[in-house]
C-alpha positions as CSV (number, residue, x, y, z in Angstrom):
1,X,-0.3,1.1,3.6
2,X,0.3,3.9,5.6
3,X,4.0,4.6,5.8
4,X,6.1,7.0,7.7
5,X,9.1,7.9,6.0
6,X,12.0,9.0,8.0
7,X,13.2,12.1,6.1
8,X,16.7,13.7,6.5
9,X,16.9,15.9,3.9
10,X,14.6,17.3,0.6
11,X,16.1,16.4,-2.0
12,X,16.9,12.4,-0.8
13,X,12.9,12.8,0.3
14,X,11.7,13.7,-3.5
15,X,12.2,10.0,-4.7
16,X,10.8,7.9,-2.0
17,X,7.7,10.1,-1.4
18,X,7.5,9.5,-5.6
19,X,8.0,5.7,-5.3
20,X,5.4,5.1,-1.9
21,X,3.0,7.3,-3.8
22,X,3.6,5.1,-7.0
23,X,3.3,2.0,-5.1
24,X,0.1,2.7,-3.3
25,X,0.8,3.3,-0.3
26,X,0.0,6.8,1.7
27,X,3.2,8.4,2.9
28,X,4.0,11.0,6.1
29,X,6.9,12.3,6.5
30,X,8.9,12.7,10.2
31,X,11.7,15.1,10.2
32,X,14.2,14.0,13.6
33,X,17.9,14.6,13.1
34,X,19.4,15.9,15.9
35,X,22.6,14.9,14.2
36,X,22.7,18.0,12.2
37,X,25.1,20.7,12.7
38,X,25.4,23.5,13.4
39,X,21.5,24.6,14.8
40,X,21.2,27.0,11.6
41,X,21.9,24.3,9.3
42,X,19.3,21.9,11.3
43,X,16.5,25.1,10.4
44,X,17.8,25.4,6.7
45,X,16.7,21.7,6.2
46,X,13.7,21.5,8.3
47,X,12.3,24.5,6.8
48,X,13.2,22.9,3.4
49,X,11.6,19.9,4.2
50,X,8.2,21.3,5.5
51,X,7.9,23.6,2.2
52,X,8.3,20.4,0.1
53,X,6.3,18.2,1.5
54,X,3.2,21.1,1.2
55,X,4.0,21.8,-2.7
56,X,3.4,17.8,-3.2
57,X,0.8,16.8,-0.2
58,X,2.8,14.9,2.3
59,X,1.8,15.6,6.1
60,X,5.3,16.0,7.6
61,X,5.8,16.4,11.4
62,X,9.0,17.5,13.1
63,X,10.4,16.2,16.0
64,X,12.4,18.3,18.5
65,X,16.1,19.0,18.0
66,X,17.2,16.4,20.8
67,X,20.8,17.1,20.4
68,X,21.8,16.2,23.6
69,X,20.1,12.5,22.9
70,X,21.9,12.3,20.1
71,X,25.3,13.4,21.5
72,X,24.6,10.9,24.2
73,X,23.7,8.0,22.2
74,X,26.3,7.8,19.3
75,X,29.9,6.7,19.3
76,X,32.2,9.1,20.0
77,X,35.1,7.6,17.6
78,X,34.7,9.6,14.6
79,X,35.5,7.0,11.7
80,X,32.2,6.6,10.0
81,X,31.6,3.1,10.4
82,X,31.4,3.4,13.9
83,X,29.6,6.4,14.6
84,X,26.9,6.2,11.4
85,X,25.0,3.3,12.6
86,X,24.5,4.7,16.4
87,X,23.3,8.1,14.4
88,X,21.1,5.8,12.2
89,X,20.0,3.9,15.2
90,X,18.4,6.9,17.3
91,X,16.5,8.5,14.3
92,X,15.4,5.3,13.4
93,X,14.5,4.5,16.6
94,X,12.1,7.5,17.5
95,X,10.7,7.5,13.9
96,X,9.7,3.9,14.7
97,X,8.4,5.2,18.0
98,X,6.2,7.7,16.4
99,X,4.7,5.1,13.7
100,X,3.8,3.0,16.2
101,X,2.1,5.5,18.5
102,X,0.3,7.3,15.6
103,X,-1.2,4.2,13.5
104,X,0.9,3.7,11.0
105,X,1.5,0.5,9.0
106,X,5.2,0.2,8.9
107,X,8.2,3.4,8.7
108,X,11.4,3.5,6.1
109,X,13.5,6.6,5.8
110,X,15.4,8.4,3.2
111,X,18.6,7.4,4.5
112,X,17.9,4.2,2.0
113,X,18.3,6.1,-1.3
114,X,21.9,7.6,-0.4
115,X,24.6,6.1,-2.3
116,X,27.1,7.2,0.6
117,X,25.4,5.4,3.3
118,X,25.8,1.4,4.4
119,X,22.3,0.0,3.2
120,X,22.7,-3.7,4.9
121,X,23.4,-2.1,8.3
122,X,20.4,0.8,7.6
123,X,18.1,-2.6,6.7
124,X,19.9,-4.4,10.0
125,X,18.6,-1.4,12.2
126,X,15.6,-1.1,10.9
127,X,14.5,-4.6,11.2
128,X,15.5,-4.6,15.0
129,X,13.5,-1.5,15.6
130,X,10.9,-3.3,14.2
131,X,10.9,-6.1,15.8
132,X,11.5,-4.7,19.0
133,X,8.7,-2.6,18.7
134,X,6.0,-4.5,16.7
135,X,5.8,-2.2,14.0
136,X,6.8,-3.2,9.6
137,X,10.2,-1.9,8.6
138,X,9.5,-1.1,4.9
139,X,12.9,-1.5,3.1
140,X,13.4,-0.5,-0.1
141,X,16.1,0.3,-2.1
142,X,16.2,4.6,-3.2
143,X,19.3,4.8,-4.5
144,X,17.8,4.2,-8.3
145,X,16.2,7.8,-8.2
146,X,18.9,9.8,-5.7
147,X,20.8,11.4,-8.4
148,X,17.6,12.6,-10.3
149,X,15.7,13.6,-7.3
150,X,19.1,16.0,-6.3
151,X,18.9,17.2,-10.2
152,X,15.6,18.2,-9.8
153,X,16.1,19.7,-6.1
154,X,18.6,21.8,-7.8
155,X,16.5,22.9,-10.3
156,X,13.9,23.6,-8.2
157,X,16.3,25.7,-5.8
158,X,15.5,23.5,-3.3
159,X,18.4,23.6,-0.6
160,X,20.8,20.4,-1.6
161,X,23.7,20.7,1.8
162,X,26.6,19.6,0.8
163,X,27.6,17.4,4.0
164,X,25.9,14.8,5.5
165,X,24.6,16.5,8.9
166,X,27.1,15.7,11.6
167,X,29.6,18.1,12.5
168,X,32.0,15.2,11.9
169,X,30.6,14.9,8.5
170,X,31.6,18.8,7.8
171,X,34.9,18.5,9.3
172,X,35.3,15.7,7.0
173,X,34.1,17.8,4.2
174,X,36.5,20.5,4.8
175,X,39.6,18.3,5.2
176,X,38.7,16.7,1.9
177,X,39.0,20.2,0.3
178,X,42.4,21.2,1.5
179,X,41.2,23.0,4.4
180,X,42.8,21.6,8.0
């Protein structure tokens, strides 16, 4: 099956790209996150993305930065639970989008190996999308291989942020360190 997998970062892409690969099926990758901040950092992970999907033969495509769709479309209360799923929602959304319209089989995304993010709402949106827009949500769990793949990205001196993208994610980060 040809799958297009939603990637936000390297190192969460190293062990689903492994796994679809294992599986069978023929991976792409599709880089939209207009979610990350600042505009620098958004480069830093793009450019890391591109240069890993070449060392292991993954066609990746990058979407535009979008920022003001994204600003637009999420939640503008900063607890988590609130504004994650809108984020999750528009990436997923125009990943789906670009399966769809470039003959793909189904679409998943990286998002589902992160130990810090709500898999049963990820799954939820997904499966809407889907629906919605006649194209397979592939779920599958990641999170089995996230620590590992982040290991190895770290060995490899691949680019491993330490936030999840959002500029309330970095404020968050920050706080957490003392820093307000």
């Amino acid at each position: 099956m040809n799958v297009l997998l939603h990637i936000c970062c390297a190192p969460c892409a190293i062990f689903p790209i492994e796994e679809l690969k294992k599986e069978g099926h023929k991976p792409a990758g599709f880089f939209y996150n207009p979610n990350i901040h600042p505009y620098s950092e958004y480069l830093k992970r793009k450019d890391e993305v591109e240069k890993y999907c070449r060392e292991v033969g993954v066609n990746v495509t990058g979407s535009d930065y979008d920022l003001g769709n994204y600003f637009q479309k999420i939640s503008c209360d900063e607890e988590p639970k609130n504004r994650c799923p809108s984020c999750w929602w528009v990436r997923l959304e125009r990943t789906a989008g670009f399966a769809k319209d470039n003959g793909f089989d189904a679409f998943t995304t990286t998002l589902l190996g992160s130990p810090y993010q709500d898999q049963d709402v990820i799954r939820s949106i997904g499966e809407d999308i889907a629906k919605r827009l006649g194209i397979k949500f592939y779920h599958r769990d990641f999170r089995a291989g996230f620590k590992s793949a982040h290991d190895l990205a770290k060995k490899k001196g691949i680019y491993c942020q330490n936030y999840c993208g959002c500029v309330f994610s970095e404020k968050e980060r920050i706080e957490k360190k003392g820093h307000k």
